[in-house]
C-alpha positions in Angstrom: 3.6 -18.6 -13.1 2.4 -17.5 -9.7 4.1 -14.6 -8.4 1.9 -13.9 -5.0 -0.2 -17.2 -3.6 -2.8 -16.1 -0.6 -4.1 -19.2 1.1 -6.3 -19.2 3.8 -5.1 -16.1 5.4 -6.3 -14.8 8.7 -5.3 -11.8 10.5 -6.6 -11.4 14.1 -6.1 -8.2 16.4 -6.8 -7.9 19.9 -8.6 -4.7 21.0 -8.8 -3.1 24.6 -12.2 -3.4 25.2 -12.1 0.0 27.7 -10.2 3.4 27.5 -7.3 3.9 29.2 -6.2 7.5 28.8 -2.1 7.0 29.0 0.9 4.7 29.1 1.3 4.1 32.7 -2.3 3.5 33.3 -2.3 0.7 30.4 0.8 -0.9 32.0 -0.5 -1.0 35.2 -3.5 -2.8 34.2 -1.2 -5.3 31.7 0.7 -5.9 34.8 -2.6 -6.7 37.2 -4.0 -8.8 34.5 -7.2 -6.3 34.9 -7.0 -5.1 30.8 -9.4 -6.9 28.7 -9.7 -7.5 25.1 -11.5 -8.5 22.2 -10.7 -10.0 19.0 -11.0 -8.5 15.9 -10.5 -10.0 12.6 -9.1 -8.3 9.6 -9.0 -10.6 7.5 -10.9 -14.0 7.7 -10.0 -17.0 5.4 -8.8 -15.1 2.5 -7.0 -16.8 -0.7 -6.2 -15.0 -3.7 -3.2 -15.8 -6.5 -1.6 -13.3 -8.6 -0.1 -14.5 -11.4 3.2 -13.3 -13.4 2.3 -9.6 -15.4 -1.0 -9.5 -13.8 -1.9 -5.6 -12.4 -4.0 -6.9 -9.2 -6.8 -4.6 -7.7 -8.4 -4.4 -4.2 -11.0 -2.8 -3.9 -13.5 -2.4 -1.0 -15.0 0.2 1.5 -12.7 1.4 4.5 -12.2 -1.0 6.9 -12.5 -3.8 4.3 -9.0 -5.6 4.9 -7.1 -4.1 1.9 -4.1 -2.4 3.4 -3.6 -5.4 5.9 -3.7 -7.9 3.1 -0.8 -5.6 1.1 1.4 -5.7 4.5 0.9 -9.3 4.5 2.2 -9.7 1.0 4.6 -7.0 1.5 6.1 -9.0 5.0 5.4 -6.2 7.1 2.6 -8.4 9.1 2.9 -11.9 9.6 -0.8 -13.9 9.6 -2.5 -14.9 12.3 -3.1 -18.1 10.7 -2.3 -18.9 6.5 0.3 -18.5 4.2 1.5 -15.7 1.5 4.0 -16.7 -0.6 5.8 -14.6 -3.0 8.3 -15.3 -5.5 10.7 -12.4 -6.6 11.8 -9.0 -5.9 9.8 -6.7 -3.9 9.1 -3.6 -3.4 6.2 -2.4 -1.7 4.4 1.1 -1.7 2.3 1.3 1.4 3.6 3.8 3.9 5.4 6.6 2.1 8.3 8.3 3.8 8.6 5.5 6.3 12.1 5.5 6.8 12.8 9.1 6.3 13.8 11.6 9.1 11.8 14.7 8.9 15.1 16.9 10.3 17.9 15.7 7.9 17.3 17.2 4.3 15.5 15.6 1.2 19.1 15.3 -0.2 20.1 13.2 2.8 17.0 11.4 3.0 17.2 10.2 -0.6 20.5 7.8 0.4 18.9 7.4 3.8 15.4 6.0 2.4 17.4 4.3 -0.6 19.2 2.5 2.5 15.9 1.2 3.9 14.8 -0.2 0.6 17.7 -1.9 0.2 19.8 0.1 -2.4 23.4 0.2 -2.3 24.6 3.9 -2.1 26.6 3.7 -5.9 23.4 2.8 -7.3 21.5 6.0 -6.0 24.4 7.9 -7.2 23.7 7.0 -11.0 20.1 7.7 -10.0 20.2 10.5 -8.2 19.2 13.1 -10.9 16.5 10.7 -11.7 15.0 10.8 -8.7 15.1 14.2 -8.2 13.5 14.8 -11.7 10.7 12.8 -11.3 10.0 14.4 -7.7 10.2 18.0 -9.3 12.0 19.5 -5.8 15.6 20.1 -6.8 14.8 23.5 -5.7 14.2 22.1 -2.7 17.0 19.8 -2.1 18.6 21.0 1.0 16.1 21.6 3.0 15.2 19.5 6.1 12.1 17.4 5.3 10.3 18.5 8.1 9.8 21.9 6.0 7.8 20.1 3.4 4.4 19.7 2.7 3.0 15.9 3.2 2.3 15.9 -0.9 6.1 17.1 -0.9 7.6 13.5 1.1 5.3 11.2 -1.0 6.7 13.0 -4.8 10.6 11.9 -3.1 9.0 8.7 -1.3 7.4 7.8 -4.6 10.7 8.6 -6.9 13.0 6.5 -4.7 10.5 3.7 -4.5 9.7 3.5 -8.0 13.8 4.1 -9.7 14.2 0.3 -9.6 12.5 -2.2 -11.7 10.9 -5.0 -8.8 9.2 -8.1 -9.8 6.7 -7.2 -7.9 4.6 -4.1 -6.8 2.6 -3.5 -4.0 0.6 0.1 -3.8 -1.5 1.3 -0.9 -3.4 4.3 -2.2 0.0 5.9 -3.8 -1.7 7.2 -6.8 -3.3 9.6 -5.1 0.0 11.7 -4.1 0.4 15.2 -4.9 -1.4 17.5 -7.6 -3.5 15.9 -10.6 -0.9 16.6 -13.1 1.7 14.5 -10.8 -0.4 11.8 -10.0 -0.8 11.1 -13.9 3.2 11.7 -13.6 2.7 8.6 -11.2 0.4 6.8 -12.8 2.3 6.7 -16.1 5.6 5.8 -14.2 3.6 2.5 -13.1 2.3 1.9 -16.6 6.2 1.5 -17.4 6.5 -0.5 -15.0 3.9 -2.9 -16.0 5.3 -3.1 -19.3 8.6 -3.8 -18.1 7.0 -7.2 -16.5 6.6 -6.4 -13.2 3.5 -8.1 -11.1 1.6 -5.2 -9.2 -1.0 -5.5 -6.1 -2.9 -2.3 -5.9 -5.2 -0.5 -3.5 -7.1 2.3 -4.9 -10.4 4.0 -3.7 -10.3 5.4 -7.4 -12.5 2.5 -9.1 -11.5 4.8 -13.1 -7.9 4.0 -11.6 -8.3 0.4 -11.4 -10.7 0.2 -14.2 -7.7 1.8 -16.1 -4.5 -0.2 -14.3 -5.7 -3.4 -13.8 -6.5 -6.9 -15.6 -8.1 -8.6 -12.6 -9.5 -7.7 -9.2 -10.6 -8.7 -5.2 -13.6 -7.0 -3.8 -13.1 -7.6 0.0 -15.8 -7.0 2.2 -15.5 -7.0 6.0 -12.4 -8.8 5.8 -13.9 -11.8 3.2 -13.4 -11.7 -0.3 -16.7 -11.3 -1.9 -15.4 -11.2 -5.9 -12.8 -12.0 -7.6 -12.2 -11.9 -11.1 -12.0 -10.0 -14.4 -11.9 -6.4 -13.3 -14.7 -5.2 -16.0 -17.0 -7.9 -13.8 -16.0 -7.0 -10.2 -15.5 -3.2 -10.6 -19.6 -3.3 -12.2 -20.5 -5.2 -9.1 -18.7 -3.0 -6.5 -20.4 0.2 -8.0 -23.9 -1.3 -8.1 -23.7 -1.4 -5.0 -22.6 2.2 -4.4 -25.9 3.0 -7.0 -27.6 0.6 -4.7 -27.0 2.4 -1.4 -27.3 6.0 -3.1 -31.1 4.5 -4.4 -31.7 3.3 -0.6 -30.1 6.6 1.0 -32.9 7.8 -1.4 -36.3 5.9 -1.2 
C-alpha cells in the first residue's frame, strides 16, 4: 500500500529580480506595478511513491529541492502544479520549535507546541515526563525558552514531535540536533519508530545516516529527480560524484 504518491509535482517561485532595501520601498513599487520578477522552479516534474514501512531518503546538494518536496508532503506548501497524496497520520519534522514562544518557559511551551501538533492537553499530561526525559532539560524546565541554546529548543522540539506514534514521518535534517551522543538518542528513537510501522521521508546531508535508516532513496538534482531506487544503488551514485568533483577540484 502507498502511503505518499508524488505525481508530477511542480513548485514555481517568483523572485524580485532587483534589490529593494525595505518594506515601504517594495510596496511602493508593488503598488506602481514597477517590481519585476522572475521565476524560479524548485521543483520541476517530480513523481516519487512511498510505500507502507518504507524509510524514504532525499538526498542531494543544497538547493536541490529536498526541503520543499518534504513541505509539499507535509501540507505546509501547496504545488504549483501536481498532486501529493498521502494517506494517514502525519507528523512532520521540518522546522523545529515552530510553534514555540521563545519568552513563555520550556514547561509552557511543551502544552503550547503539543497544541500546534494537534495533541489534546490530557495526552501531554501522561506524556509529560516522557518528554522531558528524552529532552534531558528538567533542570531547565522553567526557564523561558528564549534562554536556551538553539541545540536546547530542537532536544524539546524533537521530544514532543516524536511522543506519538504517526503513520507517517517526515524529517528535514533533524538528526543532526544537539551533541553526538543525543543525536544517536534521536536516531534510535526513529528506529522505534520504524519498527512500530510508521512510513518515514527523510532529508539528511549525512549519506552513513541514510545508508543506515533507509531502504530506498531520491537523488534530486536541481529540482529533477535524477535516481531513485534501492539506497545501496543511489547513495554509490551520489558519492561518485562527490569523488568525481574532489578528482576534478584535483586534476
Amino acid at each position: 500500500m502507498s502511503m505518499i504518491e508524488v505525481r508530477d509535482v511542480s513548485m514555481r517561485f517568483n523572485m524580485a529580480k532587483e534589490r529593494v532595501d525595505n518594506l515601504k520601498e517594495y510596496f511602493i513599487k508593488r503598488v506602481k506595478g514597477t517590481l519585476k520578477f522572475e521565476e524560479f522552479y524548485a521543483l520541476t516534474d517530480v513523481s516519487l511513491t512511498v510505500e507502507k514501512g518504507d524509510v524514504y531518503g532525499l538526498v542531494g546538494l543544497n538547493g536541490s529541492g529536498k526541503s520543499t518536496l518534504l513541505k509539499i508532503v507535509a501540507g505546509v506548501l501547496k504545488p504549483s502544479s501536481g498532486t501529493a497524496v498521502v494517506r494517514g497520520t502525519i507528523a512532520p519534522l521540518i522546522e523545529l520549535g515552530a510553534g514555540f514562544d521563545m519568552d513563555l518557559t520550556a514547561r509552557e511551551n511543551i502544552y503550547l507546541n503539543g497544541a500546534v501538533l494537534g495533541l489534546e492537553p490530557a495526552f501531554i499530561d501522561a506524556k509529560f515526563d516522557e518528554i522531558v526525559d528524552f529532552s534531558e532539560l528538567r533542570n531547565f524546565l522553567d526557564v523561558p525558552l528564549k534562554n536556551y541554546s538553539s541545540g536546547m529548543v530542537a532536544r524539546i522540539a524533537f521530544a514532543i514531535a516524536t511522543v506519538t506514534k504517526p503513520d507517517i514521518l517526515i524529517a528535514d535534517e533533524i538528526l543532526s540536533v544537539g551533541d553526538f551522543l543525543f543525536q544517536k538518542k534521536c536516531e534510535q528513537r526513529m528506529r522505534e519508530l520504524m519498527s512500530g510501522g510508521t512510513t518515514v521521508l527523510i532529508v539528511s546531508h549525512s549519506i552513513d545516516q541514510i545508508e543506515r535508516l533507509c531502504n530506498r532513496v531520491a537523488w534530486l538534482d536541481h529540482g529533477h529527480i535524477r535516481m531513485d531506487g534501492p539506497v545501496e544503488e543511489v547513495c554509490a551514485a551520489y558519492k561518485s560524484l562527490g569523488q568525481s568533483a574532489g578528482e576534478g577540484a584535483g586534476a
